[in-house]
C-alpha positions as a printed Julia matrix, in Angstrom:
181×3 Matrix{Float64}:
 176.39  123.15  170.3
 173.38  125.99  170.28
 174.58  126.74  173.54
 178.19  127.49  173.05
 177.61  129.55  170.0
 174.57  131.25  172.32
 177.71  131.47  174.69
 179.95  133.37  172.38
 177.59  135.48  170.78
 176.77  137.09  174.65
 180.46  137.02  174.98
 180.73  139.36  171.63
 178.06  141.46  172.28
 180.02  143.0   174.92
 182.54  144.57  172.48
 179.16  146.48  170.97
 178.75  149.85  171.56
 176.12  151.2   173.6
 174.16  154.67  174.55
 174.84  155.82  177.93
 173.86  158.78  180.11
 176.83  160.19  182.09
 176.14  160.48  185.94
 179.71  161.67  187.27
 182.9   162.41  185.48
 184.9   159.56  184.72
 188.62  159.0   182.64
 190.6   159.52  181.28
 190.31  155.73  180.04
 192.25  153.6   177.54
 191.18  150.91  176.14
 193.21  149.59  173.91
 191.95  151.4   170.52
 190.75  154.77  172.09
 191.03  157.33  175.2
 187.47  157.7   176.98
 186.55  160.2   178.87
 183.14  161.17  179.93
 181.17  164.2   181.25
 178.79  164.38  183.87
 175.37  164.94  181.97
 176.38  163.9   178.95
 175.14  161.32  176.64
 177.64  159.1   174.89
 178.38  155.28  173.81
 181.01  153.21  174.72
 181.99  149.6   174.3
 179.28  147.58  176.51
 181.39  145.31  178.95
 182.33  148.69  180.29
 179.37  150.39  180.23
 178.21  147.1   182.34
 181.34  147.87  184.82
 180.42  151.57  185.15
 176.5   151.08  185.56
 177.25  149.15  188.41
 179.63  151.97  189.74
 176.43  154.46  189.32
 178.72  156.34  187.08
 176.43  155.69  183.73
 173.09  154.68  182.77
 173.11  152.67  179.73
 169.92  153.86  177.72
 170.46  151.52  174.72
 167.13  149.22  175.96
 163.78  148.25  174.56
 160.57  149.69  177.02
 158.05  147.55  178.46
 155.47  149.12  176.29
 157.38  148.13  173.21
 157.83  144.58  174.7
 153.85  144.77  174.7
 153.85  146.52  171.0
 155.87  143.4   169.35
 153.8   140.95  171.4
 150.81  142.55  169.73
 152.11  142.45  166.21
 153.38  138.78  166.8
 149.81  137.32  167.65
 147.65  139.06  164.83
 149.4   136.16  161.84
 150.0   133.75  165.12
 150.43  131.04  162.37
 151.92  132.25  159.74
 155.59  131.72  159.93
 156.81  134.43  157.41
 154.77  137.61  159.49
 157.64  137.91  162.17
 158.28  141.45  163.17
 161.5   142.85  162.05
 163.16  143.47  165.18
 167.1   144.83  165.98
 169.97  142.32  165.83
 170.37  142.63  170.0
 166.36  143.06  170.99
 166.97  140.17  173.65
 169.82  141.74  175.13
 168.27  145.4   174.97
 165.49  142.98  177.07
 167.91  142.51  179.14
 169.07  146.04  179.98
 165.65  146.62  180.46
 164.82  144.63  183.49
 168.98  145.4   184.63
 167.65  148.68  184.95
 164.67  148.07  186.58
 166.65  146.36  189.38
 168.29  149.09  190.03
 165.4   151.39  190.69
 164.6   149.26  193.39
 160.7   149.76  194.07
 157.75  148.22  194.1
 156.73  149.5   190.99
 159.92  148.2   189.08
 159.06  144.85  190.21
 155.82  144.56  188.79
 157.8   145.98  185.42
 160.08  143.68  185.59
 157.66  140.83  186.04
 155.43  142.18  183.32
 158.68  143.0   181.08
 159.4   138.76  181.4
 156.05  137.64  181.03
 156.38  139.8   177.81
 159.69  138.61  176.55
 158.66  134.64  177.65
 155.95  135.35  175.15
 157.23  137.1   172.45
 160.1   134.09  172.01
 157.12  131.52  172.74
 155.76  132.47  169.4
 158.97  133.6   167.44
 160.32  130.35  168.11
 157.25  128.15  166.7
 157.58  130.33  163.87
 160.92  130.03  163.52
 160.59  126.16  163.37
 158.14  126.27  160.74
 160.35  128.33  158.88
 163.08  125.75  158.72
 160.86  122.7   158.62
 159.91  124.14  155.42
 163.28  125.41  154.47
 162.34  128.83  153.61
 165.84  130.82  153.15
 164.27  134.09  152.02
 166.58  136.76  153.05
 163.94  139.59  153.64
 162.53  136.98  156.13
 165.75  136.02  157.81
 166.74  139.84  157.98
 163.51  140.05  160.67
 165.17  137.91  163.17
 167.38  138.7   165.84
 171.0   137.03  166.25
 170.11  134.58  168.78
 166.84  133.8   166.63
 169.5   133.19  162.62
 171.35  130.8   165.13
 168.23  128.84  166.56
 167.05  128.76  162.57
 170.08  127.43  161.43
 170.54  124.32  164.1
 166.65  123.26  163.21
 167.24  123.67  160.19
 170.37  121.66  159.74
 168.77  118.91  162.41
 166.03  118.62  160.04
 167.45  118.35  156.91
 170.12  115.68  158.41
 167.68  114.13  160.02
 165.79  113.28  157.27
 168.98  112.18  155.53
 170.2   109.6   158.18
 166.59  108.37  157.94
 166.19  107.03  154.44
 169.91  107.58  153.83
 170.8   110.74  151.86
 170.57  114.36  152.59
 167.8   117.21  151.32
 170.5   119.88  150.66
């Protein structure tokens, strides 16, 4: 079930909007709810799934992406309260996908030096959700529905919290036969 609503929440994300840099003029465009048009060497933001379609055209750059050096930055601030569950760094609603763009963008530079970013940018991300996630699971092992926590985890992260915490609780219920909530 994670993986369907993990599923639909990529799927939704595309309707976000998104920075871009403007490489070559491009429209007049409708979408449905608005006329685009964009000018070379201008920045702008428009609805992702596109912005995805005209990256790959060369006619933007989406700029709406975490660096590697921040990816190193939240990796720091993660591992100095390692085990306490409540220290997770307030990060954006999308930082996975903004990940994402990241090494997308690094492919597209095409050098040796954007592979070793793009290696280093995973390694980075592999271990920033390594320790996110075991703090995450202590959080709903011992139920802790603080909002000002909650509001420091990504999308992906409230939907991960919500399935432990639901397996736990139920768990425990089916067990010795009634539910904690």
């Amino acid at each position: 079930m994670l993986t369907v609503q993990l599923k639909a929440l990529s799927k939704l994300n595309l309707l976000n909007k998104k920075k871009i840099m403007v490489l070559d003029d491009w429209g007049p465009f409708d979408d449905g709810f608005e006329e685009i048009s964009l000018t070379k060497g201008s920045e702008d933001e428009i609805k992702l799934w596109l912005a995805d379609e005209l990256q790959k055209k060369s006619i933007v750059r989406i700029l709406d992406y975490v660096s590697v050096e921040e990816l190193g930055r939240v990796l720091f601030q993660e591992r100095q309260n390692i085990n306490t569950p409540a220290s997770l760094v307030k990060l954006p609603k999308d930082f996975y996908y903004r990940a994402l763009l990241l090494i997308d963008n690094l492919k597209l530079k095409n050098d040796l030096e954007a592979i070793e970013q793009i290696r280093k940018a995973r390694q980075l991300i592999n271990e920033i959700i390594s320790i996110r996630i075991r703090k995450i699971i202590q959080l709903a092992f011992l139920g802790i529905s603080d909002q000002t926590i909650l509001d420091r985890l990504t999308t992906e992260e409230i939907l991960v919290y919500r399935n432990i915490k639901y397996t736990i609780e139920h768990t425990i219920g089916d067990i010795i036969g009634y539910t904690t909530s």
